[in-house]
N, C-alpha and C positions, 0 to 999 in steps of 0.2 A: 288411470285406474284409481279406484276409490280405496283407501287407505285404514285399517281401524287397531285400535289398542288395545291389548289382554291385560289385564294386570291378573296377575297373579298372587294366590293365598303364599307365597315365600317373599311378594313383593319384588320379585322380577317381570316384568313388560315384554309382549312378544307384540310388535308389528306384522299385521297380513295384510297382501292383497286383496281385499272384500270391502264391501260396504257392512256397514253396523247389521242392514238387515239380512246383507248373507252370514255373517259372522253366527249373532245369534238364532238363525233356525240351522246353521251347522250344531251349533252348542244344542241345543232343544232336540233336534231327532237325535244326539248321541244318547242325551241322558233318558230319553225314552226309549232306546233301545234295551239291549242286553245290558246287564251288568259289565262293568270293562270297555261297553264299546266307545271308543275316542274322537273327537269332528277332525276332521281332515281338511288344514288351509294350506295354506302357502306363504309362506315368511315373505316379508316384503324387501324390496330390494337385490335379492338374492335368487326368487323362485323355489327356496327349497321348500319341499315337503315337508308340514308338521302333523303331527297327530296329538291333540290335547284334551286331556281329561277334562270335562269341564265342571267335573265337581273342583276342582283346581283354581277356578277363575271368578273372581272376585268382582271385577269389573269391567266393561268394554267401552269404547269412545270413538267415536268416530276421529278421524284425525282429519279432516275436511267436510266441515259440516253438509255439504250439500249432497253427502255421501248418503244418507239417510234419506229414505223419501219420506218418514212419516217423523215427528217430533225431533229435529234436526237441531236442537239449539239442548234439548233436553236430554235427548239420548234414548234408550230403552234397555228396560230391566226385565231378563230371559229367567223364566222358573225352571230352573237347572235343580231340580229336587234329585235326592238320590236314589233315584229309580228302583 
């Protein structure tokens, strides 16, 4: 399973189960939803359930490039505006 990196605006890191480009259209249909509403992954390693604001998340990275099917060496930057 394809692996990706949160960084976070406190500068803590959360590890999901997902690939880059599930990661960010979890992040994208949160912040176009309702105000509040949070993407919903899966901590890596573990399986547990996260819910994360993704006005919160700063940056994302794949953690196995081949993880990404589209700009795999570059990564991709999700417009997480504040809805």
């Amino acid at each position: 399973m394809a692996t990706t990196k949160l960084i976070l605006t406190t500068g803590d890191e959360l590890v999901v189960d997902a690939s880059l480009d599930e990661v960010v259209k979890e992040l994208e249909n949160a912040a176009r939803s309702s105000v509040g509403t949070l993407a919903r992954l899966k901590q890596a390693g573990t399986g547990e359930r996260l819910a994360v604001n993704g006005a919160q998340v700063v940056a994302v990275q794949p953690l196995d490039p081949a993880a990404s099917s589209d700009e795999p060496e570059r990564g991709r930057q999700a417009n997480l505006g504040s809805g």
